[in-house]
C-alpha positions as YAML, in Angstrom:
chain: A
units: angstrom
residues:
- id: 1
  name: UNK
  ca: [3.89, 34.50, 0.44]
- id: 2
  name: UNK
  ca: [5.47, 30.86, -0.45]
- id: 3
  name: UNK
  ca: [8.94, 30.55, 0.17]
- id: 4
  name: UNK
  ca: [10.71, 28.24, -2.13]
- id: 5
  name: UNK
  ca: [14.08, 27.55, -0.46]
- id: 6
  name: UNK
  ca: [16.76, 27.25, -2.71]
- id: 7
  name: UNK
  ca: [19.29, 24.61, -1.54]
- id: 8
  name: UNK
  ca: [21.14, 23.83, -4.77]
- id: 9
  name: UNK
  ca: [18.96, 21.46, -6.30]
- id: 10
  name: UNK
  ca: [15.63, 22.70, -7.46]
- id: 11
  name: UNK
  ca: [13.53, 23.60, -10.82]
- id: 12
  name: UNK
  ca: [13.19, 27.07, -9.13]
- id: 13
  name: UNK
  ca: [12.87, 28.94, -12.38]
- id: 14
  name: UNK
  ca: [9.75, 27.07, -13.62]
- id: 15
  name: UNK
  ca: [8.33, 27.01, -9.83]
- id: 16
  name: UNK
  ca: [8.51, 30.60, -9.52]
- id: 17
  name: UNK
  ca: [6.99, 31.82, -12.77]
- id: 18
  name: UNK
  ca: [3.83, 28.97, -12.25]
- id: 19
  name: UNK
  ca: [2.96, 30.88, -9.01]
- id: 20
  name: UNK
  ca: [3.17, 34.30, -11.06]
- id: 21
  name: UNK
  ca: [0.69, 32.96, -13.35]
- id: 22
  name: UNK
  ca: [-2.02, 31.86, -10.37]
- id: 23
  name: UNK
  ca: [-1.52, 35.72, -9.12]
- id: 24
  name: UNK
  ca: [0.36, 34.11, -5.57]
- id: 25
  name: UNK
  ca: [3.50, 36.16, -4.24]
- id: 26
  name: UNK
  ca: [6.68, 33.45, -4.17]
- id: 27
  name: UNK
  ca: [10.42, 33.97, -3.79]
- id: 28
  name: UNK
  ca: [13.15, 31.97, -3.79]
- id: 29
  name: UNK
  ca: [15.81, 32.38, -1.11]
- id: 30
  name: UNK
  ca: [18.62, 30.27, 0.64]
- id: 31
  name: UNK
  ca: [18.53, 33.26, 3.26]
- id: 32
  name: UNK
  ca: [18.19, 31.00, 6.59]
- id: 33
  name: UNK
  ca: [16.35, 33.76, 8.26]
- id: 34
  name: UNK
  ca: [13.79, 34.63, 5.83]
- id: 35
  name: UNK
  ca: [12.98, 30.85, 5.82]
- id: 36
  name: UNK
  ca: [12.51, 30.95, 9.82]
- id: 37
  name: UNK
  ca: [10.34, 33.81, 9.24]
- id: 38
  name: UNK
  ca: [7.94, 31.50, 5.96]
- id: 39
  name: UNK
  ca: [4.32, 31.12, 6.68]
- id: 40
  name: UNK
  ca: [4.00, 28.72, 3.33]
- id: 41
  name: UNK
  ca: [7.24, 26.93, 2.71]
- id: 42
  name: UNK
  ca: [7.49, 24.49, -0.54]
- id: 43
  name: UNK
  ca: [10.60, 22.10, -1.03]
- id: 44
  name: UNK
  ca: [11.69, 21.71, -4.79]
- id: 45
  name: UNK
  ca: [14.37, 18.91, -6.07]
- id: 46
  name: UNK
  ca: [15.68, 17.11, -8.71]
- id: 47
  name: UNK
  ca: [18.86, 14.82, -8.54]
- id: 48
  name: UNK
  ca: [19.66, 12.76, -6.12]
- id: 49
  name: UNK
  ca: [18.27, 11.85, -2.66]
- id: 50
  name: UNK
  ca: [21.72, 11.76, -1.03]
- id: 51
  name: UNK
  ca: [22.97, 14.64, -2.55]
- id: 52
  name: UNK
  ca: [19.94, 16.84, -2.02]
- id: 53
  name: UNK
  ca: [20.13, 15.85, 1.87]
- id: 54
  name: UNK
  ca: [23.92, 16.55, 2.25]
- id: 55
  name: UNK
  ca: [23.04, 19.88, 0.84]
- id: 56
  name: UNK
  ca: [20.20, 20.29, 3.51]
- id: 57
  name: UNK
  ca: [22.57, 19.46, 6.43]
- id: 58
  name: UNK
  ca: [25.61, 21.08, 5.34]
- id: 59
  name: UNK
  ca: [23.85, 24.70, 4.34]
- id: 60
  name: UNK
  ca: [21.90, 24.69, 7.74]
- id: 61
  name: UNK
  ca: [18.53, 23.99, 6.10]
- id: 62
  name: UNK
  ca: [17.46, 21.14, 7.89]
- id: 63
  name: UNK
  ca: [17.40, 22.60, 12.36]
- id: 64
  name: UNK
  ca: [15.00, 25.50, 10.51]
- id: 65
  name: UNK
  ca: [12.88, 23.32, 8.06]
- id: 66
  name: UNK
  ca: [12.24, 20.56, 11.06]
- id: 67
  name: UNK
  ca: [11.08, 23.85, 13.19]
- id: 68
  name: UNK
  ca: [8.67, 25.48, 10.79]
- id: 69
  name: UNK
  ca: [7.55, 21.92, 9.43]
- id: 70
  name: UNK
  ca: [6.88, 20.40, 12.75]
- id: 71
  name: UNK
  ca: [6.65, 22.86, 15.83]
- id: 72
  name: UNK
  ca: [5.54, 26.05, 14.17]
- id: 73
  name: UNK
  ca: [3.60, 23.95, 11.69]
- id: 74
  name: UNK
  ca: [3.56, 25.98, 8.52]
- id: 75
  name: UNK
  ca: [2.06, 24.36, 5.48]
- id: 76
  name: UNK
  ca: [5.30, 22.94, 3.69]
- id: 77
  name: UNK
  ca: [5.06, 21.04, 0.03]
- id: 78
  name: UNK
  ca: [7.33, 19.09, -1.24]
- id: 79
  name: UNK
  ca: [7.91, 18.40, -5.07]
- id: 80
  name: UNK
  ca: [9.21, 15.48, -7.25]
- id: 81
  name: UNK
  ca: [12.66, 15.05, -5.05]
- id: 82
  name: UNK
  ca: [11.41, 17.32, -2.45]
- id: 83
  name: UNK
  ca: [8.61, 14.81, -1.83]
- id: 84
  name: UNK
  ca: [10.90, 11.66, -1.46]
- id: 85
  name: UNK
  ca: [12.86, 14.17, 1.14]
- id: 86
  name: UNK
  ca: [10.03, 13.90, 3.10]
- id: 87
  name: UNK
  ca: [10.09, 10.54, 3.82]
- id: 88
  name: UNK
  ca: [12.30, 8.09, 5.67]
- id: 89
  name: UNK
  ca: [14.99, 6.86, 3.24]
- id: 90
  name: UNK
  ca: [15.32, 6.24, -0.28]
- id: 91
  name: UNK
  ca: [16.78, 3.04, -1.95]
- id: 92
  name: UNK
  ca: [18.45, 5.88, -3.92]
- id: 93
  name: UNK
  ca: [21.08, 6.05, -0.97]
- id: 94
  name: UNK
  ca: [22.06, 5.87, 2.45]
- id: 95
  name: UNK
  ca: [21.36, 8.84, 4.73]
- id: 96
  name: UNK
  ca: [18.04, 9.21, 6.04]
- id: 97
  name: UNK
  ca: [15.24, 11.19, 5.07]
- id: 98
  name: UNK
  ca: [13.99, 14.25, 7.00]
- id: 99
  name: UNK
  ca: [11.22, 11.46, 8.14]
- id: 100
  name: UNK
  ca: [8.16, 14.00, 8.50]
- id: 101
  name: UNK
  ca: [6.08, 11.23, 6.52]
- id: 102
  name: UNK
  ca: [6.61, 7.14, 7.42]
- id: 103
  name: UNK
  ca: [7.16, 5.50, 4.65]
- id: 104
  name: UNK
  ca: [10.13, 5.04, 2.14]
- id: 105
  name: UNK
  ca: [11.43, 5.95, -1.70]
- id: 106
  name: UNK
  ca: [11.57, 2.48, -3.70]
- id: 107
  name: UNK
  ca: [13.15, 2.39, -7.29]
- id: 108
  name: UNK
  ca: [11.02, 0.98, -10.19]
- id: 109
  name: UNK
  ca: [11.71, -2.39, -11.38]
- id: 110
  name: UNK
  ca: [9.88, -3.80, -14.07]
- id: 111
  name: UNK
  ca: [10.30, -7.20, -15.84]
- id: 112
  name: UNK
  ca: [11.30, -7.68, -19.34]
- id: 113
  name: UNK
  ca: [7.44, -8.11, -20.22]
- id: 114
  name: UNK
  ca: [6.24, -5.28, -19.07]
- id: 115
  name: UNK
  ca: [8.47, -3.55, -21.28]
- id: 116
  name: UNK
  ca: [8.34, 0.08, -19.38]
- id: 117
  name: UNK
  ca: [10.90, 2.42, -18.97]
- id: 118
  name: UNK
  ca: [12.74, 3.94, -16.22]
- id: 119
  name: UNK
  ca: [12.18, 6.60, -15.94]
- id: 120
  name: UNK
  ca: [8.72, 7.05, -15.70]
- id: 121
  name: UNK
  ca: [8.47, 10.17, -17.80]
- id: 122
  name: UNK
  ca: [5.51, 12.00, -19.35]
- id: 123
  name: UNK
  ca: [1.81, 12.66, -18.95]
- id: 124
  name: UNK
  ca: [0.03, 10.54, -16.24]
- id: 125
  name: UNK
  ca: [-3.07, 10.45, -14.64]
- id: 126
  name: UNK
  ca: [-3.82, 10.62, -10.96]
- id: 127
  name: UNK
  ca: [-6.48, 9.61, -8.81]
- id: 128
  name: UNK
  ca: [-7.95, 10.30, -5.44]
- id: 129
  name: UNK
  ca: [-7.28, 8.12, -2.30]
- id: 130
  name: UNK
  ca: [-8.81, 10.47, 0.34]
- id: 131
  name: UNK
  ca: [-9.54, 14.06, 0.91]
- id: 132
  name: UNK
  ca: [-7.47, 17.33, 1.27]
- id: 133
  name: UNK
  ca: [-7.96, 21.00, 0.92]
- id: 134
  name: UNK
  ca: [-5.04, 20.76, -1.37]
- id: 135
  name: UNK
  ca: [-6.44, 18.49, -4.12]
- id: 136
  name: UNK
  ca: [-9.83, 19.79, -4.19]
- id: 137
  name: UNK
  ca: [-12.00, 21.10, -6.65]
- id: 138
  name: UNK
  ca: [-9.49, 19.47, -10.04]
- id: 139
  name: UNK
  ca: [-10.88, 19.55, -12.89]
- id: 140
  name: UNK
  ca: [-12.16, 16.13, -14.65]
- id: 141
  name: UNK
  ca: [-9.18, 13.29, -14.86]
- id: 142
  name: UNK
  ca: [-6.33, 15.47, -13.62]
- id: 143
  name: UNK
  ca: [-2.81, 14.70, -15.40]
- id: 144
  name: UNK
  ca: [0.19, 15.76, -14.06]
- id: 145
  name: UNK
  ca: [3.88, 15.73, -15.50]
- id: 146
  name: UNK
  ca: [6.60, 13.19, -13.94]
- id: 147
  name: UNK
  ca: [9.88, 12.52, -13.97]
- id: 148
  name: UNK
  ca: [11.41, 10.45, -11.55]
- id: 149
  name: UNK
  ca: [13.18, 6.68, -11.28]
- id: 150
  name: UNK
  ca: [11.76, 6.00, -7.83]
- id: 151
  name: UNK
  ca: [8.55, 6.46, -6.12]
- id: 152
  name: UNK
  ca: [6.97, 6.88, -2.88]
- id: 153
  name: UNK
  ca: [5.42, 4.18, -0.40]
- id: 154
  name: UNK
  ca: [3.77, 5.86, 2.71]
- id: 155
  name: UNK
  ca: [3.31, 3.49, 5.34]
- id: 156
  name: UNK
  ca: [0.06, 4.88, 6.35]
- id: 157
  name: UNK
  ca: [-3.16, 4.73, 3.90]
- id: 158
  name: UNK
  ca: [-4.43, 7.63, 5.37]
- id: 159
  name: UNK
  ca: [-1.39, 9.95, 4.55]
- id: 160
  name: UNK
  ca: [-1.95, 8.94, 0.51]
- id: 161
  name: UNK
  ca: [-4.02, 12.01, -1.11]
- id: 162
  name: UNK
  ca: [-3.14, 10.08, -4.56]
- id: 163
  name: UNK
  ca: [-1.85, 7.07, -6.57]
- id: 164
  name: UNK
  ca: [-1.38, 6.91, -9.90]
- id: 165
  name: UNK
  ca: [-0.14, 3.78, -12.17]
- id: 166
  name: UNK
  ca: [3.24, 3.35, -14.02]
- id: 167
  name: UNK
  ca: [3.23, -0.54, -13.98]
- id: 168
  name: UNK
  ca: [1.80, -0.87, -10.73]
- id: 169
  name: UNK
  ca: [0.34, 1.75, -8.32]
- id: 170
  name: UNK
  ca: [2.60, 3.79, -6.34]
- id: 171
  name: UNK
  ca: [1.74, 7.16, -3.87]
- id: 172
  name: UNK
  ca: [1.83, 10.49, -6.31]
- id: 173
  name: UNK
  ca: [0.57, 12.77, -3.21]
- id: 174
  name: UNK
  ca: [0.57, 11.99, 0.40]
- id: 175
  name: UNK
  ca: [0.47, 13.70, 3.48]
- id: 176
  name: UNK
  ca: [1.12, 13.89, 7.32]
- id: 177
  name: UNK
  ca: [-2.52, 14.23, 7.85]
- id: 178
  name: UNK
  ca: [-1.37, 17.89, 8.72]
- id: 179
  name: UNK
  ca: [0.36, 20.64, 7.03]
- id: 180
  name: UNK
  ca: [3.21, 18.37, 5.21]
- id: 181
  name: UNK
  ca: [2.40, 17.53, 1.71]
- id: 182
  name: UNK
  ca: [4.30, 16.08, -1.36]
- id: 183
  name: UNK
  ca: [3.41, 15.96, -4.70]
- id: 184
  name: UNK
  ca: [5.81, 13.18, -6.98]
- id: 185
  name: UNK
  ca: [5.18, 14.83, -10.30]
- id: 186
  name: UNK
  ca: [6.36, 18.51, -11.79]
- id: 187
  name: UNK
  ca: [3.28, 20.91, -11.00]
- id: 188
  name: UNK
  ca: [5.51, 23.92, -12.79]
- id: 189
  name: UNK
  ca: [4.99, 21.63, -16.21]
- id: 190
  name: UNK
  ca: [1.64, 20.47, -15.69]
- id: 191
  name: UNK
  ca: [-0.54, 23.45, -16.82]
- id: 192
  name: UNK
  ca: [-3.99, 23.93, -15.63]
- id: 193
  name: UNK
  ca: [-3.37, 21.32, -12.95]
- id: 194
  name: UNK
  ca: [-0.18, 22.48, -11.54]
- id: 195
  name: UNK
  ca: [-1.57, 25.60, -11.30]
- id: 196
  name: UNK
  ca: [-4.67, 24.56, -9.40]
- id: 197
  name: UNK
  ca: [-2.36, 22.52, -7.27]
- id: 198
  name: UNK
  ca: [-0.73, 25.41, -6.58]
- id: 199
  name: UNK
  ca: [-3.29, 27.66, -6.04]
- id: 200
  name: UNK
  ca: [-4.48, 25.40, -3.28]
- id: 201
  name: UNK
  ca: [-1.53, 24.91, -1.34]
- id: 202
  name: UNK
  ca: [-1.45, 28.92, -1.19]
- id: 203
  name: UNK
  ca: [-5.00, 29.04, 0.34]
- id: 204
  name: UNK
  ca: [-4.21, 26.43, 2.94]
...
């Protein structure tokens, strides 16, 4: 069972009905206890970093999430938002991070030449840093869907699953080398590779 916590600032729709079509049980809940009681917790968002965090604190989320996250060690992934939550801070704002990963959310800045757009939307493709049960076995060249104005700099090379490139290089999946994962683009809209995605992180 994954339990997709609903703070107030999620895709949940979309999330739910891509784990209906891999055949993996999912629910959506801001029930505090049923949370405490997740085996397989994933962490939507999309908004703002600040927002999404005073929404953690003030519903109670964030006592429960640190506990299954870090002491009871349940497999917990982040997505797009959810995955800058993860880390430190975000140039986004000013309250911190729930700082299970090190690193830090950076906007994009591009010069005039590179003519490139924030946001970096659309199809992109992704490639491998280093291993994890929960990118294995894509198929060839696996795209994913993103949408998001800043990006993702783990401190640590060896908690970067994958990069991709949007002007320059930044972290699309990383890890706490554990059971913390975040993914930067929308697995729900990616087809066949959101799905596998998310077919893994229910076997972990």
């Amino acid at each position: 069972m994954i339990t997709i916590v609903n703070y107030g600032m999620g895709n949940l729709g979309s999330v739910l009905n891509m784990f209906k079509k891999v055949g993996v049980e999912a629910k959506v809940t801001d029930n505090l206890n049923e949370i405490a009681d997740a085996t397989k917790i994933l962490l939507p968002g999309v908004g703002a970093f600040d927002a999404a965090m005073s929404r953690i604190k003030a519903g109670g989320f964030e006592e429960i999430l640190n506990k299954k996250a870090l002491e009871d060690k349940v497999p917990v992934l982040g997505i797009c938002l959810g995955m800058q939550l993860l880390t430190d801070c975000s140039e986004e704002g000013v309250l911190p991070g729930l700082g299970w990963i090190k690193g830090k959310t950076i906007k994009f800045s591009f010069t005039r030449t590179q003519n490139l757009k924030v946001p970096h939307m659309g199809w992109n493709l992704v490639k491998q840093v280093n291993a994890s049960p929960l990118i294995a076995d894509f198929p060839p060249d696996p795209r994913f869907y993103f949408v998001h104005s800043y990006f993702v700099k783990a401190d640590e090379e060896m908690d970067v699953l994958m990069r991709t490139t949007y002007g320059h290089e930044f972290d699309s999946v990383i890890t706490n080398g554990e059971n913390i994962f975040g993914a930067q683009f929308h697995p729900e809209k990616s087809h066949k590779f959101g799905m596998k995605l998310f077919k893994n992180f229910s076997e972990l």
